[in-house]
C-alpha positions as CSV (number, residue, x, y, z in Angstrom):
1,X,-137.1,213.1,-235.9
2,X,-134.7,213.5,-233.1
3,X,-135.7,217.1,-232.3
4,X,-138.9,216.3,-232.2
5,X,-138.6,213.2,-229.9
6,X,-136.7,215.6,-227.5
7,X,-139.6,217.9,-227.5
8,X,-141.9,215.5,-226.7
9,X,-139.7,214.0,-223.8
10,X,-139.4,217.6,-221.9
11,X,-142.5,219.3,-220.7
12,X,-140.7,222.9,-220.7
13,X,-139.8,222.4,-224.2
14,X,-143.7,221.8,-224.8
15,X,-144.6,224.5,-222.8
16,X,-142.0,227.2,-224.7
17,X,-144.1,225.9,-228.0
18,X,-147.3,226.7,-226.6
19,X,-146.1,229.8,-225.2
20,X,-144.8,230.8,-228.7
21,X,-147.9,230.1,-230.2
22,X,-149.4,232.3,-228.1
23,X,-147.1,234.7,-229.2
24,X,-148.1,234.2,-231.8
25,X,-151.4,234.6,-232.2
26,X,-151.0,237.7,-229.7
27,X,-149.3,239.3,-232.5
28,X,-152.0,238.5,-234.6
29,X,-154.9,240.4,-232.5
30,X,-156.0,237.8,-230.8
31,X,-156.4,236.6,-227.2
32,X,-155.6,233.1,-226.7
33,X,-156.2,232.8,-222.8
34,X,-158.9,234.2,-223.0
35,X,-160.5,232.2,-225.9
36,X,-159.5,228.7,-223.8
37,X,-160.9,230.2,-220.5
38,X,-164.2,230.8,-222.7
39,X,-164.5,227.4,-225.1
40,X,-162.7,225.3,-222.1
41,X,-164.6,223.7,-219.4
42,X,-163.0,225.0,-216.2
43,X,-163.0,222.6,-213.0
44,X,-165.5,223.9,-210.8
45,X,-164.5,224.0,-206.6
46,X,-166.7,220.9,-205.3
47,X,-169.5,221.8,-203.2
48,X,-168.3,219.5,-200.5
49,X,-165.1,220.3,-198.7
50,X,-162.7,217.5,-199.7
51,X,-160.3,216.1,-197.3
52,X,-157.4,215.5,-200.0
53,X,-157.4,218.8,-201.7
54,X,-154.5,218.0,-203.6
55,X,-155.6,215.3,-205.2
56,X,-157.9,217.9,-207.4
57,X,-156.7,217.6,-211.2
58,X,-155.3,220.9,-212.5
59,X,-156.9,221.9,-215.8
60,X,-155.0,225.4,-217.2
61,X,-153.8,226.4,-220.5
62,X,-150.7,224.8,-220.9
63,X,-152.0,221.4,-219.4
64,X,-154.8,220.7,-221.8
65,X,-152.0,222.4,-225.1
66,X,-149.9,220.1,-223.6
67,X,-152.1,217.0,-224.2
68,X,-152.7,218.1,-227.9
69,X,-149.1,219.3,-228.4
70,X,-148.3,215.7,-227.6
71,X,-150.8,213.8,-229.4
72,X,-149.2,215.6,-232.8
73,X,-145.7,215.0,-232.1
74,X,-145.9,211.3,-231.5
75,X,-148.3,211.0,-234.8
76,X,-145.4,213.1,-236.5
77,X,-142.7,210.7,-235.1
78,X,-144.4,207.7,-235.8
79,X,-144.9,208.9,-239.3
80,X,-141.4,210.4,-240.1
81,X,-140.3,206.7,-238.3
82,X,-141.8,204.8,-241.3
83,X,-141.3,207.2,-244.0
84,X,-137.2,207.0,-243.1
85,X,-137.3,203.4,-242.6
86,X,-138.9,202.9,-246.2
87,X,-136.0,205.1,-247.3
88,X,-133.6,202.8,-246.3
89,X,-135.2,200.0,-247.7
90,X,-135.5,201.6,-251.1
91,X,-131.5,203.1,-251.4
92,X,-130.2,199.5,-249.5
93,X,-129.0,198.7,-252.8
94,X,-126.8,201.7,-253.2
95,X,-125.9,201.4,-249.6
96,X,-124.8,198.1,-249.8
97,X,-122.3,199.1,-253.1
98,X,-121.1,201.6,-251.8
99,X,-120.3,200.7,-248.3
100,X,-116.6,200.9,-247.7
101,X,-115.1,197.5,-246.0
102,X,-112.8,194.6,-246.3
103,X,-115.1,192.4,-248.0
104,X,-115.5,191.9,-251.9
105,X,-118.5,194.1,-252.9
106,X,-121.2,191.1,-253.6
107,X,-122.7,190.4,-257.3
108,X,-126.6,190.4,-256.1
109,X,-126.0,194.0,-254.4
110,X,-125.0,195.2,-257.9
111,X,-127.6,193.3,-259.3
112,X,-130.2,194.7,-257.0
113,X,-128.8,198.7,-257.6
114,X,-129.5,198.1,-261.3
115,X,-132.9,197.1,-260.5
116,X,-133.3,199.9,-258.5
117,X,-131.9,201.9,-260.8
118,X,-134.3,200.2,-264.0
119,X,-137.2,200.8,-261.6
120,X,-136.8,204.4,-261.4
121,X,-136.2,204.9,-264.9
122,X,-139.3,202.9,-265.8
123,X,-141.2,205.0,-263.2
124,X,-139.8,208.4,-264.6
125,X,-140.3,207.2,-268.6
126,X,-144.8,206.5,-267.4
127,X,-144.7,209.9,-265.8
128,X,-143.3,211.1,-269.2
């Protein structure tokens, strides 16, 4: 999850994944820029001469991949943020037993690993 949120924070790590997938699919036969160039609607120069130039928006390659590249990696985050957060939840039990400190290990945590514990079993002796 962490390697993925540091992807998504850099653009030049985005842009070395697009670029390898267009390694990619060069190695494959096929030609990529020109695939985009062809299915991509590319920004045409304005009839009228503008006076702020600059303010055109820059379409290429690695802009629009950029977008998409994005889009996946915060759906992937998001998803691999509340599959691990369920995880806790479900081995908090163990977690709490096990956990190392100065306080007396408390009689509902054990309670709650052998419920945990019953539940599995339960779940495992259905599936049998």
């Amino acid at each position: 999850m962490e390697t993925l949120k540091s992807i998504n924070s850099k653009s030049e790590d985005v842009n070395a994944e697009i670029d390898a997938a267009i390694a990619v699919e060069n190695s494959k036969g096929q030609d990529p820029i020109n695939n985009f160039q062809r299915h991509h609607h590319r920004k045409q120069p304005p009839l009228r001469i503008d006076d702020n130039p600059g303010s055109s928006a820059a379409f290429d390659m690695h802009t629009f991949y950029r977008r998409e590249f994005k889009a996946v990696l915060d759906t992937q985050i998001s998803f691999f943020s509340e599959v691990y957060l369920y995880c806790c939840k479900t081995v908090q039990p163990i977690i709490e037993c096990l956990r190392l400190n100065k306080d007396k290990p408390k009689l509902e945590n054990f309670v709650a690993l052998a419920s945990f514990f019953q539940r599995k079993c339960d779940k495992i002796l259905r599936l049998s």
